[in-house]
C-alpha positions in Angstrom: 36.9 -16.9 -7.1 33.9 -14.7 -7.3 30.7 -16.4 -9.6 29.2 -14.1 -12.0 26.1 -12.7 -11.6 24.4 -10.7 -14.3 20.9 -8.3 -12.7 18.6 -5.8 -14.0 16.8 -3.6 -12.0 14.0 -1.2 -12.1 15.4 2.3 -11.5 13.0 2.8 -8.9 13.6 0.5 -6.6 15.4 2.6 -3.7 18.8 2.0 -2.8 19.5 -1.2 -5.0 22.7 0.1 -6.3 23.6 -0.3 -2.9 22.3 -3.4 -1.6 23.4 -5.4 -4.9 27.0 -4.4 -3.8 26.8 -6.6 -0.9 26.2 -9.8 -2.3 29.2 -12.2 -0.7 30.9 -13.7 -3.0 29.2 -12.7 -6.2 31.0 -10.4 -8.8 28.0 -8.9 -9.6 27.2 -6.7 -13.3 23.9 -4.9 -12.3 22.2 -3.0 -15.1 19.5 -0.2 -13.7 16.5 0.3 -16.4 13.6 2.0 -16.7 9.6 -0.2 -16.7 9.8 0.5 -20.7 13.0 -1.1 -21.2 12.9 -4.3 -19.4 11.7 -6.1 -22.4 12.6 -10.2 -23.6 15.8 -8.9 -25.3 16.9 -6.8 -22.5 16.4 -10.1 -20.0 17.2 -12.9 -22.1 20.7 -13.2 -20.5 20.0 -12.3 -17.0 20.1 -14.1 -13.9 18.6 -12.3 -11.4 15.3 -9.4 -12.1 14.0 -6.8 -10.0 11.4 -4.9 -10.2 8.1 -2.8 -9.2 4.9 -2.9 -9.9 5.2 -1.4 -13.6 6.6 -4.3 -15.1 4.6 -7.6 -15.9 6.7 -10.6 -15.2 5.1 -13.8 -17.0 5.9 -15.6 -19.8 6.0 -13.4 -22.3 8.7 -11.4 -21.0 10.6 -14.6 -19.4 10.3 -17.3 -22.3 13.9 -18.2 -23.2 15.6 -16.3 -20.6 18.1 -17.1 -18.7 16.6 -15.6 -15.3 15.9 -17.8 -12.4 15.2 -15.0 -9.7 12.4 -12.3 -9.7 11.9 -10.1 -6.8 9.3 -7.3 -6.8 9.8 -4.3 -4.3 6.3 -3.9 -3.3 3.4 -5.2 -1.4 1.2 -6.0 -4.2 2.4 -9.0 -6.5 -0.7 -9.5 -9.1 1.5 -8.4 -11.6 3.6 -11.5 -11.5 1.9 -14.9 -13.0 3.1 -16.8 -10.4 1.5 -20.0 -11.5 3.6 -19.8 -14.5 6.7 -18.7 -12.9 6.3 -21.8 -10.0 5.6 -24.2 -13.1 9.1 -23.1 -14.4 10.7 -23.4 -11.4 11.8 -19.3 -11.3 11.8 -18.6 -7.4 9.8 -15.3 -7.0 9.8 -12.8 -4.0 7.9 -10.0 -2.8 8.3 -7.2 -0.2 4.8 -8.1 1.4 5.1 -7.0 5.1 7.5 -4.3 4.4 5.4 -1.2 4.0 2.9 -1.9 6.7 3.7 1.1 9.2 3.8 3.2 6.3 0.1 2.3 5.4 -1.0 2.4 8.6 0.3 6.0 8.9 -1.4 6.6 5.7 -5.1 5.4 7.1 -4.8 7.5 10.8 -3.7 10.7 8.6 -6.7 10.0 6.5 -9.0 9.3 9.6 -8.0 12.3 11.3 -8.8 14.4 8.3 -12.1 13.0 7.8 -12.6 14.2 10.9 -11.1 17.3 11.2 -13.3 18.1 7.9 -16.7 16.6 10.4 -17.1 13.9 8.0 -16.9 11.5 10.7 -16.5 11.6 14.4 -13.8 9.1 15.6 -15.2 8.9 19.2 -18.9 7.4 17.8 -18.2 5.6 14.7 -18.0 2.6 13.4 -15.0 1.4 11.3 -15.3 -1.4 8.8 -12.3 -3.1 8.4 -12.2 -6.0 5.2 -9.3 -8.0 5.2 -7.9 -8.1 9.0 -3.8 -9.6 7.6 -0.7 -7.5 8.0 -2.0 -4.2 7.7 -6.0 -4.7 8.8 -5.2 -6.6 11.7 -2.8 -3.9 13.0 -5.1 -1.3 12.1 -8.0 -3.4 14.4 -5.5 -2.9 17.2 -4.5 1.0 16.7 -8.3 1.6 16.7 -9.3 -0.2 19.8 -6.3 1.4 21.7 -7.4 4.6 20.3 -11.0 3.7 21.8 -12.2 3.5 18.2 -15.0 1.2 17.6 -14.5 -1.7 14.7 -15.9 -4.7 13.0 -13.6 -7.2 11.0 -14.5 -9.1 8.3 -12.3 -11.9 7.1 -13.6 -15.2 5.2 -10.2 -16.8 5.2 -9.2 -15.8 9.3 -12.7 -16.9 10.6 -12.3 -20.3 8.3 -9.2 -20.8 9.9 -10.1 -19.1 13.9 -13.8 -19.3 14.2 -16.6 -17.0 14.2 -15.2 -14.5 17.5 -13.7 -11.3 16.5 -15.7 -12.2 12.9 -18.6 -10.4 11.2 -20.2 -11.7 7.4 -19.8 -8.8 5.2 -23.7 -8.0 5.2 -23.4 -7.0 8.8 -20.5 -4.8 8.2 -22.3 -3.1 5.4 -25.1 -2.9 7.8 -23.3 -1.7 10.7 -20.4 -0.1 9.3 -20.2 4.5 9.4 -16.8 4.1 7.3 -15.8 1.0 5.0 -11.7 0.2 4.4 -10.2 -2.3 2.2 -7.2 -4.3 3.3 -7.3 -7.3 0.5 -5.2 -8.5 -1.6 -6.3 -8.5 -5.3 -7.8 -12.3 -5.8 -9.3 -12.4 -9.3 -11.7 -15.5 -9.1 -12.2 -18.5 -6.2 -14.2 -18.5 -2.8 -12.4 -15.8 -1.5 -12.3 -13.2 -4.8 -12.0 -9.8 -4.2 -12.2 -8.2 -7.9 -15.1 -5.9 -7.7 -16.1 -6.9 -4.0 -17.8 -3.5 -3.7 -19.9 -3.2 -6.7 -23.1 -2.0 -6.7 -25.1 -4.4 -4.5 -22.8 -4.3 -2.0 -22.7 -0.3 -2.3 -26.2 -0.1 -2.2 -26.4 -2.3 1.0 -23.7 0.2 2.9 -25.6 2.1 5.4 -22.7 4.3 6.0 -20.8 7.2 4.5 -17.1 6.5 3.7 -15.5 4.0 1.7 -11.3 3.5 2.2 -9.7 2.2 -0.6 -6.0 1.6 0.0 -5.4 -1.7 -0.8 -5.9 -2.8 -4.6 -7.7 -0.3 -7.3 -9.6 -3.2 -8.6 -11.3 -4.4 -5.1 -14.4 -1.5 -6.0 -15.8 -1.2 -8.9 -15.1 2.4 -10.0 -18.5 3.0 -11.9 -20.4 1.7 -9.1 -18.7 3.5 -6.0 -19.3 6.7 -8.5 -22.8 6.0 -8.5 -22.7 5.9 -5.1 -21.6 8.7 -4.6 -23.4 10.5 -6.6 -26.4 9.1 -5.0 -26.0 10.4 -1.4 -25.4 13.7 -0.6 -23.4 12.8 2.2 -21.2 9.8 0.6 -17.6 10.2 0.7 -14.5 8.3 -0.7 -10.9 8.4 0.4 -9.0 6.7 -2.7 -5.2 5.6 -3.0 -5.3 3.1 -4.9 -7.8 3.2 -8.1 -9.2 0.6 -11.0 -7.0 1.1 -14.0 -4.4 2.6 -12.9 -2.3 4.9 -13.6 -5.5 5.4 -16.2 -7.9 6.5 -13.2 -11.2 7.9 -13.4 -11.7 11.4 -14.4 -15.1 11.7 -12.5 -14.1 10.2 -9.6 -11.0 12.4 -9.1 -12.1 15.8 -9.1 -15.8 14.7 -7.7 -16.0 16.9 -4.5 -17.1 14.2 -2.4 -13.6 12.2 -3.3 -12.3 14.3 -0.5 -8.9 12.6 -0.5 -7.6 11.5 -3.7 -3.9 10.3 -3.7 -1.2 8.8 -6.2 -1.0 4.9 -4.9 1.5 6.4 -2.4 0.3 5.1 1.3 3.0 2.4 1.6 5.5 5.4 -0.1 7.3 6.9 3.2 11.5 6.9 2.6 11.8 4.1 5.2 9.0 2.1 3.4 10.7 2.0 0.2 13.7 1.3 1.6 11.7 -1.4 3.9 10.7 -2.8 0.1 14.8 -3.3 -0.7 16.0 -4.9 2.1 13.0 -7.9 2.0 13.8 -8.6 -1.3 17.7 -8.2 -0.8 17.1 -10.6 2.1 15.2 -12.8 -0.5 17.5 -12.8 -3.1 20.3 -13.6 -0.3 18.4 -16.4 0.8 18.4 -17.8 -2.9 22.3 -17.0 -3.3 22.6 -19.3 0.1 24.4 -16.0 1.3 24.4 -14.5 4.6 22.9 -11.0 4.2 25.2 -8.0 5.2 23.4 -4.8 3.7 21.0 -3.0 6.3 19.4 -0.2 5.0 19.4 1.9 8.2 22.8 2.4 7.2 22.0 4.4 4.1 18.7 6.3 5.3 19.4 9.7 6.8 19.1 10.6 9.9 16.2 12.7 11.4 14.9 14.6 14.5 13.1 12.5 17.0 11.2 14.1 19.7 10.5 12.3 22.6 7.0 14.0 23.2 3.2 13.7 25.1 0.5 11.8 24.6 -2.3 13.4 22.8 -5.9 14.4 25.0 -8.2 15.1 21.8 -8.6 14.9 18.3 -7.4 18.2 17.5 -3.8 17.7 19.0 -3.3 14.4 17.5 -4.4 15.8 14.2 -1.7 18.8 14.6 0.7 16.8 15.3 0.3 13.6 12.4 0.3 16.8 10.0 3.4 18.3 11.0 5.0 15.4 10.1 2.7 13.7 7.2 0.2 16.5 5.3 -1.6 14.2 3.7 -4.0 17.3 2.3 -0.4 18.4 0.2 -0.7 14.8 -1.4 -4.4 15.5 -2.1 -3.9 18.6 -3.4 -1.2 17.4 -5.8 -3.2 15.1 -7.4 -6.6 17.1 -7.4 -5.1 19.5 -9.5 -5.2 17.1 -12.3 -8.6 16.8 -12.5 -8.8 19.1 -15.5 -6.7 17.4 -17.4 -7.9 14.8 -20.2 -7.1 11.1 -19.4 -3.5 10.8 -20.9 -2.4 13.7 -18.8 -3.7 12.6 -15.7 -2.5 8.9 -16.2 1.1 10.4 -17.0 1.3 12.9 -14.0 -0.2 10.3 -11.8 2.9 8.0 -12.7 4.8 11.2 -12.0 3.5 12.3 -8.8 4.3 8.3 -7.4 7.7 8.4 -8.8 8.8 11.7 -7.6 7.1 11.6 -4.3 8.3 13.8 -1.6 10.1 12.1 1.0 8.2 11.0 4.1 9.8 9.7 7.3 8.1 7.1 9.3 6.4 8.2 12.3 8.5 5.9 14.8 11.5 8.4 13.5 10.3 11.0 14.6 7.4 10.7 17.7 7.6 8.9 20.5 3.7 9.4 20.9 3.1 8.8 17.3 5.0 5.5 17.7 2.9 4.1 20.9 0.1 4.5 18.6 1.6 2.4 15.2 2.3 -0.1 18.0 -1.5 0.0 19.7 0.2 0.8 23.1 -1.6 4.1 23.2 -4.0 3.6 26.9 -6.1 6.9 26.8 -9.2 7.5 24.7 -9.1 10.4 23.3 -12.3 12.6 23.2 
């Protein structure tokens, strides 16, 4: 006979309706809310939550409840106290891992259009990468097979490795013509990252271009704007911001923000749907059930074209925006700048949950996927 099992979801979590249908064994009642409405009373009698990023899952939404599972469908997880959940033995789960490619497509579309606008020049500079995990480790391996030159900084991986393949972050400030972020979000400790470019650190960066699409709160917002607005020739490409959704005016229709985007880099279709199958998985592997859902089954199909490598800049430019413009996601949120700070906060909410879809790259290109999987072999001039 099948057990009962009671679960809210967030409405945005792609495809749950689905994956929640293939839980062996379970007769399951799902109940699909909105952020606003997963509140104490809603959960009380639940056994299973799922959610995104714009619910906080800690004690006071949990006290008294009868929920013993939480699963976020995203990357980031600092809006769940985990300390609290572990000390109440509620088993928690993330989708860490799951929108990597997606990200990574993100950064190359954003490189390329820095250069395409001569911000930088790919084939001379210098790319600072902070945080070398999932995502800045596979980006240090697209850029050297793209004959892209980069420096790594990583307290934790050189703890653990050594000091090879390791820089301190005042010689990537020094050295560095572009600065990305690829940390998590670690609030206090040896290894915090709240704020890790404030002002001294921005006023040590020799370079131009600071890459934020990791966690809003890794820069401080007033300093980076000060930054900019000290250089002439300072530029920020920004996805994820400090307060969000209640982002900063100035910075987001300052002309040297020359890409400003909704927190939407790990949004392609088959990242979202990435997001639901880790925490299905998860939530299977709590259930002692063997998973059966795949969500390749439920994605549509699309074109692939089994195409040539790329010989310059230019061509590999044209071809990432034919099939991610990452200018249109600029422009979307750009417009905004006009608008006082509830409006922007509430369209920039909008513009993440109503995002175009995107297909992943290794859908579509079979050069474009030799690149995600740094088996590209010619520099490109």
């Amino acid at each position: 006979m099948a057990k009962p099992l009671k679960i809210i979801a967030d409405e945005h979590i792609w495809g749950v309706q689905e994956a929640c249908a293939h839980l062996s064994g379970y007769d399951v009642d799902l109940c699909i809310l909105a952020p606003k409405d997963m509140t104490p009373e809603a959960v009380k009698d639940v056994d299973i939550l799922l959610t995104r990023t714009g619910t906080k899952v800690d004690a006071e939404l949990l006290t008294g409840s009868s929920v013993r599972f939480v699963g976020t469908a995203t990357i980031g997880d600092d809006h769940y106290d985990k300390a609290w959940l572990d000390a109440h033995g509620i088993v928690w789960a993330t989708a860490a891992g799951s929108s990597t490619d997606s990200v990574l497509e993100y950064m190359l579309a954003a490189l390329l259009e820095l250069h395409m606008q001569h911000k930088v020049d790919l084939s001379s500079m210098t790319l600072g990468i902070i945080g070398a995990g999932r995502i800045g480790g596979r980006l240090v391996d697209i850029c050297k097979a793209l004959g892209i030159k980069v420096l790594v900084n990583d307290p934790p991986r050189q703890h653990l490795e050594g000091n090879e393949g390791f820089v301190s972050l005042d010689e990537l400030l020094r050295q560095s013509d572009v600065l990305t972020l690829h940390t998590p979000l670690i609030s206090e400790g040896k290894n915090k990252t709240y704020h890790l470019l404030g002002g001294k650190c921005l006023n040590a960066f020799q370079g131009k271009v600071i890459i934020n699409a990791a966690r809003g709160a890794c820069i401080d917002s007033i300093a980076l704007l000060a930054w900019i607005n000290s250089k002439q020739h300072a530029y920020a490409v920004l996805d994820c911001w400090e307060d969000e959704p209640n982002i900063s005016r100035e910075l987001l229709g300052h002309k040297q923000c020359v890409l400003a985007t909704p927190h939407i880099a790990g949004h392609s279709l088959d990242g979202k749907a990435a997001n639901t199958q880790y925490i299905y998985e998860a939530l299977c592997d709590y259930l002692k059930i063997e998973p059966i859902w795949q969500m390749n089954n439920d994605l549509p199909s699309v074109s692939y074209v089994d195409d040539e490598a790329f010989e310059s800049w230019a061509a590999l430019h044209h071809k990432v925006r034919s099939v991610y413009p990452i200018k249109q996601d600029h422009e979307s949120l750009a417009a905004c700048a006009n608008l006082d700070g509830d409006e922007i906060a509430k369209r920039f909410v909008y513009l993440r949950r109503h995002y175009p879809v995107r297909r992943a790259w290794d859908k579509q290109s079979w050069a474009l996927s030799q690149i995600l999987k740094a088996e590209y072999s010619r520099v490109i001039q």
